[in-house]
Structures are given as C-alpha cells and as structure tokens.
C-alpha positions in Angstrom: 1.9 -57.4 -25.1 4.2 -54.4 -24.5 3.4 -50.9 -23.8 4.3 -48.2 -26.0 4.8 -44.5 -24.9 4.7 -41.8 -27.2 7.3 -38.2 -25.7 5.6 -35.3 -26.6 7.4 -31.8 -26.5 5.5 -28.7 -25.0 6.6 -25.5 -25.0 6.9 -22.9 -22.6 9.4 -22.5 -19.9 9.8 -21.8 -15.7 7.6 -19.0 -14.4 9.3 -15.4 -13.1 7.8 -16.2 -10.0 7.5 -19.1 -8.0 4.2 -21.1 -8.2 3.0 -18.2 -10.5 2.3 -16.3 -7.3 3.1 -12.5 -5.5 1.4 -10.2 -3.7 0.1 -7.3 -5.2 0.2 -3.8 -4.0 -3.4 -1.9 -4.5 -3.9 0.7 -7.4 -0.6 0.8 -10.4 2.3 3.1 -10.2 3.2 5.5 -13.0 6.4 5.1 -14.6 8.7 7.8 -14.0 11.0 7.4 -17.2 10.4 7.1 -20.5 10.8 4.1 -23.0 10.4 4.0 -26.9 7.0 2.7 -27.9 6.1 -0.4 -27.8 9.1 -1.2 -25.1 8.0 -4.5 -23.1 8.5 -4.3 -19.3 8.2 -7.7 -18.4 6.7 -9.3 -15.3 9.7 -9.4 -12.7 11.4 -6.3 -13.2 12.8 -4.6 -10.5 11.2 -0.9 -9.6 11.3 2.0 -6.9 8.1 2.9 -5.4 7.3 6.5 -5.1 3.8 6.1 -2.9 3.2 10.3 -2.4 3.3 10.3 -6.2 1.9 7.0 -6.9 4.5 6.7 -9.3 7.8 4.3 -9.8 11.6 3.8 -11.5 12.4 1.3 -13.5 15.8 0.0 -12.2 17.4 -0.3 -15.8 20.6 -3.0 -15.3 23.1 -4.4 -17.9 25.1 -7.4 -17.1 28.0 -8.0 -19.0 29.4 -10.1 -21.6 32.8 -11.7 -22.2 32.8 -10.2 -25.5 33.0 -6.5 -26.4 35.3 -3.8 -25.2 34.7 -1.2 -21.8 33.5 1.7 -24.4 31.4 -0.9 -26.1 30.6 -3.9 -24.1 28.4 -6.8 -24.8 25.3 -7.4 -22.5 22.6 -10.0 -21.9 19.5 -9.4 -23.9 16.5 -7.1 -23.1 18.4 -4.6 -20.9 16.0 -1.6 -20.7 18.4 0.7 -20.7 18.2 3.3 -23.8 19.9 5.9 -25.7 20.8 8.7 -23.7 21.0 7.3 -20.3 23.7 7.7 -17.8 25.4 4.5 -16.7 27.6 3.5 -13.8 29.1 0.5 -12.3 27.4 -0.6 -9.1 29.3 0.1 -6.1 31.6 2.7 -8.0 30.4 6.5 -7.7 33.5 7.9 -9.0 32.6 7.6 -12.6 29.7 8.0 -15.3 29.0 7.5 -18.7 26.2 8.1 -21.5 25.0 5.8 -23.9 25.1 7.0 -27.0 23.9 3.7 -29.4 22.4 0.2 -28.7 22.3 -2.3 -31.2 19.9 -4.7 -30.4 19.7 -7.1 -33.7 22.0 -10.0 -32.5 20.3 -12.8 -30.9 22.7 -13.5 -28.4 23.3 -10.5 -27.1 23.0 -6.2 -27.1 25.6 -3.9 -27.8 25.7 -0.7 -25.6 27.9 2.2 -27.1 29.1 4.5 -24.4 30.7 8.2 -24.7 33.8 6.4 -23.1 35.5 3.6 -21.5 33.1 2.1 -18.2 36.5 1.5 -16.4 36.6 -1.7 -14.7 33.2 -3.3 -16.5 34.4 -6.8 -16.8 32.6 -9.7 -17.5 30.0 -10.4 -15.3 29.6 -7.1 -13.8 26.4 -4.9 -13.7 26.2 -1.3 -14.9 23.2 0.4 -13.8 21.6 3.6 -14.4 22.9 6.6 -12.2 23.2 10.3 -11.5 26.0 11.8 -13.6 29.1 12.0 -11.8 30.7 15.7 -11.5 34.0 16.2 -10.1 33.8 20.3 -9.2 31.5 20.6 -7.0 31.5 16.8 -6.6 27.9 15.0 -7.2 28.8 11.0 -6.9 27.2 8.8 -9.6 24.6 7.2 -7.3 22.2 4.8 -8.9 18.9 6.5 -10.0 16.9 3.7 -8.5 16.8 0.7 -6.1 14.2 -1.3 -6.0 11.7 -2.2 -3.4 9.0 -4.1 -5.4 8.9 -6.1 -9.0 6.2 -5.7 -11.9 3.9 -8.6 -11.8 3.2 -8.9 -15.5 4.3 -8.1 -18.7 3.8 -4.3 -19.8 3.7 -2.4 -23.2 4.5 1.0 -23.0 2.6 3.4 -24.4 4.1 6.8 -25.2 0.8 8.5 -25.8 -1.2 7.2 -22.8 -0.9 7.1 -19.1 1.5 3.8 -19.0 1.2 2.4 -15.3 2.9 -1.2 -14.2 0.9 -3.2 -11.3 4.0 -3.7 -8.2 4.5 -7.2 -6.3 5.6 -6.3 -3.1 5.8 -10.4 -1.3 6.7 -13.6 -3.2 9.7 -15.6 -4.6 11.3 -14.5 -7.4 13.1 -17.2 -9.9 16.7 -15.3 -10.6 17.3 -17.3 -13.4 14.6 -16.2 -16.0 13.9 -13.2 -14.0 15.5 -9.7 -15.3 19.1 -9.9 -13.9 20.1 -7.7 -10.8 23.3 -7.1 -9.1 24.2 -9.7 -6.1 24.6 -6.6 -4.1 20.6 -5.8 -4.7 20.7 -8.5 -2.1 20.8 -9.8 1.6 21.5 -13.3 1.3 18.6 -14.6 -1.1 16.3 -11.2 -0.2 16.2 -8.3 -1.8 18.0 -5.5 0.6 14.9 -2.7 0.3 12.4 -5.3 0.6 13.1 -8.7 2.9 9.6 -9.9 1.4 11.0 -10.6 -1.9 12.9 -13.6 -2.6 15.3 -14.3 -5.3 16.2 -18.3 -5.9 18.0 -21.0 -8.5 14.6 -22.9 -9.6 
C-alpha cells in the first residue's frame, strides 16, 4: 500500500533578522523627523542615535530603478523618504535636490519627483537624505544621518502623539528583506558605525 503526501502552502516569508533575534537598547528613542500619519517604519530600518536627547534619525534611502529618468527616477518600494526632503547621492556632496512629488500607487515600484536632474543616479544607486548643498559660502550635501542601530519592530507613526521606535544595537540583519542601504553603509558584511550589526544573503 503506497503513501500519499498531501503539499500544503503557508504563507509568510524570511524574518528581517536572523533567528528572529537582536539586542535591544533600554528605554525608545524619539523620532527626530516627521512622517505623514499612519507611515509604517518597519522593523530593520536603519537609524541614528542621539543618546543626550534620547532621540533618533531615520536614515531615509532610495535605491534606484532601471526605469525612470534622473529628475524622475523609479525606486524600490517603501522608501521613507517624503515630500519636501533634500536628496543626495551617497558619496557625492557636490549636489542636492528636493523632492517635490512621490507617487506611490504602482506596485512595483515609487516614483520620486525631484526639483531637478540627480546627476549621475543610475540604476542601482542610492540617494539618501542630506543637508542642502550651497555653493557661496559652500555647505557640502552631507547625509543627514548614518546609522548606528536598526528599529526592532514595525512602527506606526503617530502625528499627534509622542512616536518613539525601540533600537537593536547587536544581531544579524537579513539584507535581502531588510530596508535597502548603501554598500558603503558597510565594512565588509558590518555596518561601519556599528561592527555589532550584521547584514547577510539568507
């Protein structure tokens, strides 16, 4: 008499974090920035720590697309970045830009508007949020934030309350599901302003 096995299909998908584990820093960190209501920060986004304020920065990225042009390039879905932000590439100082529209219905993809072309944004590449560059007196377009820690679960923000995210400051981060960052966010497979933190393939 034979056998019979029966497949059965389960949803879900790999954790942010490896073995569903991270250290966790005591007490939350107020979010320095501002984010339409209802914006979901989810677990294993990158963030600054400010510990004299207990507060933190988001560390808003877009990576981009094939498709779309430098003044309105195509990006991966559930960048955080919002209207009226100043954008840079990462590594280049010597220019800025704001976005002035994003266009989040597609499901493949977002659509940034900029006030002008993001030379040199190819596919790929990572523009991140930055100080406004200013030839005369010069002020370079450094980013705003680099992280040192990641959020360890999934956040609503609340505009009319006191919106705090809980910071993972050990544990292995799984790049693949994880909100993208820029390679050079990295020493080898840790992240540069934190050697505790791991990013891998799963």
């Amino acid at each position: 008499m034979g056998i019979s096995f029966e497949r059965t299909a389960v949803a879900g998908g790999f954790p942010v974090f490896w073995r569903g584990e991270f250290k966790v820093l005591p007490g939350d960190f107020k979010i320095k920035q501002t984010f339409p209501e209802g914006t979901l920060i989810p677990k294993g986004t990158p963030i600054m720590l400010d510990f004299d304020n207990m507060e933190c920065g988001v560390c808003k990225v877009a990576k981009r697309l094939a498709t779309g042009t430098t003044t309105i390039p195509h990006v991966t879905k559930g960048t955080l970045l919002q209207v009226g932000d100043v954008v840079a590439l990462v590594g280049a100082t010597d220019l800025s830009r704001t976005i002035t529209a994003i266009d989040r219905t597609n499901d493949g993809y977002d659509v940034i508007t900029l006030d002008g072309a993001l030379t040199g944004f190819t596919e790929g590449n990572f523009m991140i949020e930055a100080e406004a560059y200013v030839a005369d007196p010069e002020n370079l377009a450094d980013p705003l934030y680099l992280p040192d820690a990641v959020t360890v679960e999934n956040s609503e923000y609340k505009a009319d309350s006191f919106t705090t995210l809980a910071a993972g400051y050990d544990g292995v981060v799984l790049k693949e599901v994880a909100y993208p960052i820029p390679a050079s966010w990295l020493t080898g497979f840790s992240l540069t302003k934190n050697p505790s933190i791991k990013y891998i393939k799963q």
